[in-house]
DSSP file (Angstrom, degrees, kcal/mol; ACC not computed):
  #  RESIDUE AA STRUCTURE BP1 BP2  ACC     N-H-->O    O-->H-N    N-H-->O    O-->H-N    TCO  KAPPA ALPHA  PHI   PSI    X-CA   Y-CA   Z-CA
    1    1 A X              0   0    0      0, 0.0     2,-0.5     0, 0.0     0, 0.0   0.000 360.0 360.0 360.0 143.6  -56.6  -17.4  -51.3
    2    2 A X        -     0   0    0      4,-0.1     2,-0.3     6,-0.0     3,-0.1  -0.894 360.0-158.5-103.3 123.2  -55.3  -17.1  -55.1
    3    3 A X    >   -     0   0    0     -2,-0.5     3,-2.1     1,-0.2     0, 0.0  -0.881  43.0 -50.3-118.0 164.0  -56.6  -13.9  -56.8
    4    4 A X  T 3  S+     0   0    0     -2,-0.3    -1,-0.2     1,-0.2     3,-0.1   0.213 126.7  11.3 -31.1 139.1  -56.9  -13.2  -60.7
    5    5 A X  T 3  S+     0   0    0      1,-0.3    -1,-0.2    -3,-0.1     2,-0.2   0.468  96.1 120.8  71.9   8.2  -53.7  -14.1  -62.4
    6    6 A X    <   -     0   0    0     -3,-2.1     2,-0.6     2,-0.0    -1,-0.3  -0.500  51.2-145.9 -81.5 161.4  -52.1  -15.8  -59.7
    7    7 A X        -     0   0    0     -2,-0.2     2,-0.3    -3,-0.1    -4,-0.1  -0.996   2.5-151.2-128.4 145.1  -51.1  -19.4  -60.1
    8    8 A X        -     0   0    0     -2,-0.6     2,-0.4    -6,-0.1    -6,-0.0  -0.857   9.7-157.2 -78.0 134.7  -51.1  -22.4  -57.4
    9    9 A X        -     0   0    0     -2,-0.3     2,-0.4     0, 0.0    -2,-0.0  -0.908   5.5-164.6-122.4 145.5  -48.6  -24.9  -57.9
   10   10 A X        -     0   0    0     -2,-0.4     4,-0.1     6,-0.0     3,-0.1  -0.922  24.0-124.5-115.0  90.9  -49.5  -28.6  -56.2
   11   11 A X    >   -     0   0    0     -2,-0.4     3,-0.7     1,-0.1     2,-0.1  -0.329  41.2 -78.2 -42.9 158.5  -46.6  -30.9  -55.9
   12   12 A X  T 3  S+     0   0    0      1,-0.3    -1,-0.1    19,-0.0     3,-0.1  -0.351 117.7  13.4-104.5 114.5  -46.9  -34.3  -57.4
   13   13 A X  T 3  S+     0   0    0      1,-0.2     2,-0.8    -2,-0.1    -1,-0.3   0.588  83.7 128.4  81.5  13.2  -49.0  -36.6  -54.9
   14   14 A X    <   -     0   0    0     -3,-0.7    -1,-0.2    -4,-0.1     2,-0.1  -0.903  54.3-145.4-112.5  93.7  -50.6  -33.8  -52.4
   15   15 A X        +     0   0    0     -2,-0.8     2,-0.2    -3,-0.1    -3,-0.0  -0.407  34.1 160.7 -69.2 142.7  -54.0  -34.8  -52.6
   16   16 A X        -     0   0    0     -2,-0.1     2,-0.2    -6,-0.0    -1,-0.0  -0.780  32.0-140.4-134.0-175.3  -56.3  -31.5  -52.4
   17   17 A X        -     0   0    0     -2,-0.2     2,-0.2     2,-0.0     0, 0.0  -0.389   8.4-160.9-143.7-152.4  -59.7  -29.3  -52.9
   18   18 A X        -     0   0    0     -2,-0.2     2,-0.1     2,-0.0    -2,-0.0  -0.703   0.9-162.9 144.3 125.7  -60.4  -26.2  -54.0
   19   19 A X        -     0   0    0     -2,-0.2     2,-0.1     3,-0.0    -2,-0.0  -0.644  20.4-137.0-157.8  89.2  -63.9  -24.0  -53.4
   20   20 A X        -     0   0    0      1,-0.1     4,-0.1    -2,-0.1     3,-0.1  -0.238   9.0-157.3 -34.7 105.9  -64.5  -21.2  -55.4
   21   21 A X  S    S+     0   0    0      1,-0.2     2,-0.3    -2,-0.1    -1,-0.1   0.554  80.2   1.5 -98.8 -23.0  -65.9  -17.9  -53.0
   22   22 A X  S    S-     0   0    0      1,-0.2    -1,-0.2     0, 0.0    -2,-0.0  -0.999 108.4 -48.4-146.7 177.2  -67.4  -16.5  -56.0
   23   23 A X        +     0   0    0     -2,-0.3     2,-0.3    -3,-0.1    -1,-0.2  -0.052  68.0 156.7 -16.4 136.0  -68.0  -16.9  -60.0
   24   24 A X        -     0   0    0     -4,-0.1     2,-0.4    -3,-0.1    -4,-0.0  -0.883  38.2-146.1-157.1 159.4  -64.6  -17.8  -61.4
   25   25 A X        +     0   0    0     -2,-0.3     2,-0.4     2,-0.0     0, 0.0  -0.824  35.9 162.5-111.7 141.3  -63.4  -19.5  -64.5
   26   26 A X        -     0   0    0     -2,-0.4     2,-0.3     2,-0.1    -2,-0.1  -0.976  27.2-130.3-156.9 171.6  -60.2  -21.5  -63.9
   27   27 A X        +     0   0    0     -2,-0.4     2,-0.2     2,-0.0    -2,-0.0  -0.875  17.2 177.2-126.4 163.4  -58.1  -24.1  -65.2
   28   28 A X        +     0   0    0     -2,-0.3     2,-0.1     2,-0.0    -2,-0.1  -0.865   4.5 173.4-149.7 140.2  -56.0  -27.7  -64.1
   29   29 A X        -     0   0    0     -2,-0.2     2,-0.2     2,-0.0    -2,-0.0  -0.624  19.2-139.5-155.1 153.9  -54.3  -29.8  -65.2
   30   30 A X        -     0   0    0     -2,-0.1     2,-0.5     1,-0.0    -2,-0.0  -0.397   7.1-155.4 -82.3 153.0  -52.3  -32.8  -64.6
   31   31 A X        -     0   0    0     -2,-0.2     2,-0.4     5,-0.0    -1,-0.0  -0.899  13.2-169.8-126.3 106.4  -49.2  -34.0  -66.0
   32   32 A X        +     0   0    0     -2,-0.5     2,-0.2     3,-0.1     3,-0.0  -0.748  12.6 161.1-102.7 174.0  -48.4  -37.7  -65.9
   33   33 A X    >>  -     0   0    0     -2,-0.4     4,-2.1     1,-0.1     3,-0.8  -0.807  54.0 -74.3-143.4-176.6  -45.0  -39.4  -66.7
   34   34 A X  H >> S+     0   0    0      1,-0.2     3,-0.8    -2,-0.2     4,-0.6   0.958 127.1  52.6 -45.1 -50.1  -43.2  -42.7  -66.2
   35   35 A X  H 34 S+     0   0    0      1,-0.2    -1,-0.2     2,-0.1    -3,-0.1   0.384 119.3  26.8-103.0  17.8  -42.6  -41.9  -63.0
   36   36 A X  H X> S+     0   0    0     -3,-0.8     4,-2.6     3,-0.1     3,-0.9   0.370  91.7  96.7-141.4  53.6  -45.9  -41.1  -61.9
   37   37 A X  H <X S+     0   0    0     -4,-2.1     4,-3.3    -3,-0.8    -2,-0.1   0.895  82.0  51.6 -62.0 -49.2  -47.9  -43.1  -64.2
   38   38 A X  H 3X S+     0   0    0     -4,-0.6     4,-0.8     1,-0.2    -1,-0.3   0.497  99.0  63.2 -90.6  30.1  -48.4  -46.1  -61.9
   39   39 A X  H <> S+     0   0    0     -3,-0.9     4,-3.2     2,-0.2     5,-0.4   0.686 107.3  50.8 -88.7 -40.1  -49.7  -44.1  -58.9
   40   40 A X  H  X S+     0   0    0     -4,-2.6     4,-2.3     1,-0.2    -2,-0.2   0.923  98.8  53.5 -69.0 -26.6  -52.4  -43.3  -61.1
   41   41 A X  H  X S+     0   0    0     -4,-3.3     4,-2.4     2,-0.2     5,-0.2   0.984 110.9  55.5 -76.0 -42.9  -53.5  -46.5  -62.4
   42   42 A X  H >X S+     0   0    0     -4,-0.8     4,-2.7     1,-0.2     3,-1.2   0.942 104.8  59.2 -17.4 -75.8  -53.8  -47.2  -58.4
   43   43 A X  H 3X S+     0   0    0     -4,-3.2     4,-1.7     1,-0.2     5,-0.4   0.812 103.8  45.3 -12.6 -58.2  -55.6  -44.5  -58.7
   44   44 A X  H 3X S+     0   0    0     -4,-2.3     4,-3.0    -5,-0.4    -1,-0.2   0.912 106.9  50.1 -54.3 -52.8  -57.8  -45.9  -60.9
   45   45 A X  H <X S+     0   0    0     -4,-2.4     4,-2.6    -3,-1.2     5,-0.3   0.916 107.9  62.0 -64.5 -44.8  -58.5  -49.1  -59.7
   46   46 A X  H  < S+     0   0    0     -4,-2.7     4,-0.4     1,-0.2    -2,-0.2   0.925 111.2  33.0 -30.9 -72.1  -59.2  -47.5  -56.5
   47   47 A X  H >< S+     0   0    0     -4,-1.7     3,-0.5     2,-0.2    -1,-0.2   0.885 124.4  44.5 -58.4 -53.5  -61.9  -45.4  -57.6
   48   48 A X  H >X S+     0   0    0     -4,-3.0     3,-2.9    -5,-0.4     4,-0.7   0.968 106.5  59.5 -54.5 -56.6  -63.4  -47.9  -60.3
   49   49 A X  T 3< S+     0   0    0     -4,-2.6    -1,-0.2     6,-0.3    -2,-0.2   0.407  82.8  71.3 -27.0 -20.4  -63.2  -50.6  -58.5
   50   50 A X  T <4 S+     0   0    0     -3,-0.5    -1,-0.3    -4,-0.4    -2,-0.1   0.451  97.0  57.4 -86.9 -18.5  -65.3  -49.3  -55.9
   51   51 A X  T <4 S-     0   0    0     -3,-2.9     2,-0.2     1,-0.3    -2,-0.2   0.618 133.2 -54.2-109.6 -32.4  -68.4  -49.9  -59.0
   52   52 A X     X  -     0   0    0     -4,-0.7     4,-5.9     1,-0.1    -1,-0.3  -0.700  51.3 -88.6 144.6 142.2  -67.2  -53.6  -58.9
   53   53 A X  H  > S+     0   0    0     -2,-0.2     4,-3.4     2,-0.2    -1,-0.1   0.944 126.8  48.2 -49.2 -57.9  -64.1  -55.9  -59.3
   54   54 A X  H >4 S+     0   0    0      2,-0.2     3,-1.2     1,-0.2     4,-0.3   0.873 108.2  49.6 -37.8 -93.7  -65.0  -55.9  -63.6
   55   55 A X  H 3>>S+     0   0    0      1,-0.3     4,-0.6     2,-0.2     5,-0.6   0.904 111.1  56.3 -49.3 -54.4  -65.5  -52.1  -63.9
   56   56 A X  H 3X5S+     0   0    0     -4,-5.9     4,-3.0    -8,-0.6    -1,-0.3   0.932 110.9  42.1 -27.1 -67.8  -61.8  -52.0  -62.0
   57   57 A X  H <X5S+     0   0    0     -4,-3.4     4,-1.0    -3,-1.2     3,-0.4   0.918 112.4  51.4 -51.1 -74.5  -60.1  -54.1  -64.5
   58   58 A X  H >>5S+     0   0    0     -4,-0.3     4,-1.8     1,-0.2     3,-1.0   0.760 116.2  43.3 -39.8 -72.5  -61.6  -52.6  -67.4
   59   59 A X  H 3X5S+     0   0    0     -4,-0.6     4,-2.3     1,-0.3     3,-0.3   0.835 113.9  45.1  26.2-103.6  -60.6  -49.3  -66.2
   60   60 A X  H 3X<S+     0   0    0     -4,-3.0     4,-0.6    -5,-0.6    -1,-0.3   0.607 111.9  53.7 -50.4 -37.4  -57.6  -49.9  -65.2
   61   61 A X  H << S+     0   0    0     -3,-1.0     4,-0.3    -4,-1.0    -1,-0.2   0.738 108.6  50.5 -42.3 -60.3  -56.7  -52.0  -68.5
   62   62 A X  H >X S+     0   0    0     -4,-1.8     3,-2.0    -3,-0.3     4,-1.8   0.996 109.2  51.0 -26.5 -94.6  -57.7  -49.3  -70.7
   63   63 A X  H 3X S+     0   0    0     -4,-2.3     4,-0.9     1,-0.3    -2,-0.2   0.773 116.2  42.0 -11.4 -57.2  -55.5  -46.6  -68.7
   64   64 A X  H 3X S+     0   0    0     -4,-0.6     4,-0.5     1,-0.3    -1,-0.3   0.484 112.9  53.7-115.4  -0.5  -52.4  -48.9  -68.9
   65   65 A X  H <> S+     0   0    0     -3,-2.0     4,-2.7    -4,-0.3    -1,-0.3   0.897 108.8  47.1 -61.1 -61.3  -53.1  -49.7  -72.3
   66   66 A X  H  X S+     0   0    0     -4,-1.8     4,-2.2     2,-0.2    -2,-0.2   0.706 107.8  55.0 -14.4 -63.0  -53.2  -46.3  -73.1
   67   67 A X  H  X S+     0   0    0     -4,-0.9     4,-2.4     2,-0.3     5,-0.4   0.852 104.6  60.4 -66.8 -62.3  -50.0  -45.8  -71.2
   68   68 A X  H  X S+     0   0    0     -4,-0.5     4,-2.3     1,-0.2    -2,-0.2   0.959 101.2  52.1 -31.2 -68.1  -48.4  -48.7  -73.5
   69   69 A X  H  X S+     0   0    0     -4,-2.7     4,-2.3     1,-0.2    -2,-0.3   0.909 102.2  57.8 -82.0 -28.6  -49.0  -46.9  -76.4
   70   70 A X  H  X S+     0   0    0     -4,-2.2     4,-1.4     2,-0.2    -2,-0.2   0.880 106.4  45.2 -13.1 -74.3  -47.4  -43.9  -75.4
   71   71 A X  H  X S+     0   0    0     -4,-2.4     4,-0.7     2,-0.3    -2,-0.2   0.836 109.7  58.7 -56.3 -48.7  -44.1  -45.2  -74.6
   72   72 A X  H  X S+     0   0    0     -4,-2.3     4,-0.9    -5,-0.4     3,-0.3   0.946 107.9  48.6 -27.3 -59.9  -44.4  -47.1  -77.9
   73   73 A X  H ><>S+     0   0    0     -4,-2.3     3,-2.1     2,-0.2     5,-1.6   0.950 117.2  38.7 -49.7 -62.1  -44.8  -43.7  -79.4
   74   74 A X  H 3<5S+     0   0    0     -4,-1.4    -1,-0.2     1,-0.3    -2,-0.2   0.546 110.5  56.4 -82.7  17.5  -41.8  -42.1  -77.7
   75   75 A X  H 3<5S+     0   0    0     -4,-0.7    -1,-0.3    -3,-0.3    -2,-0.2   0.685 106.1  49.1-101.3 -13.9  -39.9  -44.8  -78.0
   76   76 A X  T <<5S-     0   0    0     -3,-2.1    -2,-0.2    -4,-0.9    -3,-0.1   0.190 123.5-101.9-108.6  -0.2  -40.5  -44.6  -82.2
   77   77 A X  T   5 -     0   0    0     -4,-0.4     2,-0.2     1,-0.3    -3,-0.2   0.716  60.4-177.9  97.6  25.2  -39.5  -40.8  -81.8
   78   78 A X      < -     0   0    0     -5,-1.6     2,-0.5    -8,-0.1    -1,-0.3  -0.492  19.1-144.0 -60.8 110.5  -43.6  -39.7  -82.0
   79   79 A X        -     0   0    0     -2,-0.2    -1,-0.1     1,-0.0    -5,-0.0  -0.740  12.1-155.6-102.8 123.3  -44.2  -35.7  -81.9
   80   80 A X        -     0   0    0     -2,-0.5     2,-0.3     1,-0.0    -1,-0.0  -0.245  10.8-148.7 -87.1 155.5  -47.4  -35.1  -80.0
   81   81 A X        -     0   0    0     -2,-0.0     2,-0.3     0, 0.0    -1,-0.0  -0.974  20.2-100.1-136.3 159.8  -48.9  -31.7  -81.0
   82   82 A X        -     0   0    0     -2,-0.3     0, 0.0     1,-0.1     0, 0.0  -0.721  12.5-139.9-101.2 142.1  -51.0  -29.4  -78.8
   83   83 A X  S    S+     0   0    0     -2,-0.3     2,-1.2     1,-0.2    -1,-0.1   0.711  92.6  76.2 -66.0 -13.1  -54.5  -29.5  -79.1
   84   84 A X              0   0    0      1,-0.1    -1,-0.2     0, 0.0    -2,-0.1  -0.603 360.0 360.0 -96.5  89.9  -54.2  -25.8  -78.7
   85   85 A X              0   0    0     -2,-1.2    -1,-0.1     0, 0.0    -2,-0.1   0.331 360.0 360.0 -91.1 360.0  -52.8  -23.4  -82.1
């Protein structure tokens, strides 16, 4: 059990769940990188795919498109700012 102001850490690829025992507010989130960018687009397809071989691709296309321009960006020295001030 986690209580107020604790944090849980999940290593990288240890799928889990998570069931709240009463009201609670929290936050997640995940951090990809190069190295585990194409587990996700797996990911992706998995899960889209699922809707139909199209909705996979598109998906999945998007995502690694996405991914594309990223590495463009840091590769052109591009300073990301946080949506939070």
């Amino acid at each position: 059990m986690v209580g107020a102001g604790e944090t849980l850490f999940i290593p990288f690829g240890i799928w889990h769940t998570a069931k709240s025992l009463e009201p609670t507010i929290s936050v997640a989130f995940d951090l990809l990188n190069a190295h585990n960018f194409p587990l996700f687009l797996k990911d992706v397809w998995g899960f889209k795919s699922r809707n139909g071989i199209l909705k996979g691709a598109a998906a999945t296309g998007y995502a690694a498109m996405g991914g594309a321009f990223c590495r463009i960006g840091d590769a052109v020295g591009v300073q990301r700012k946080s949506g939070h001030q």
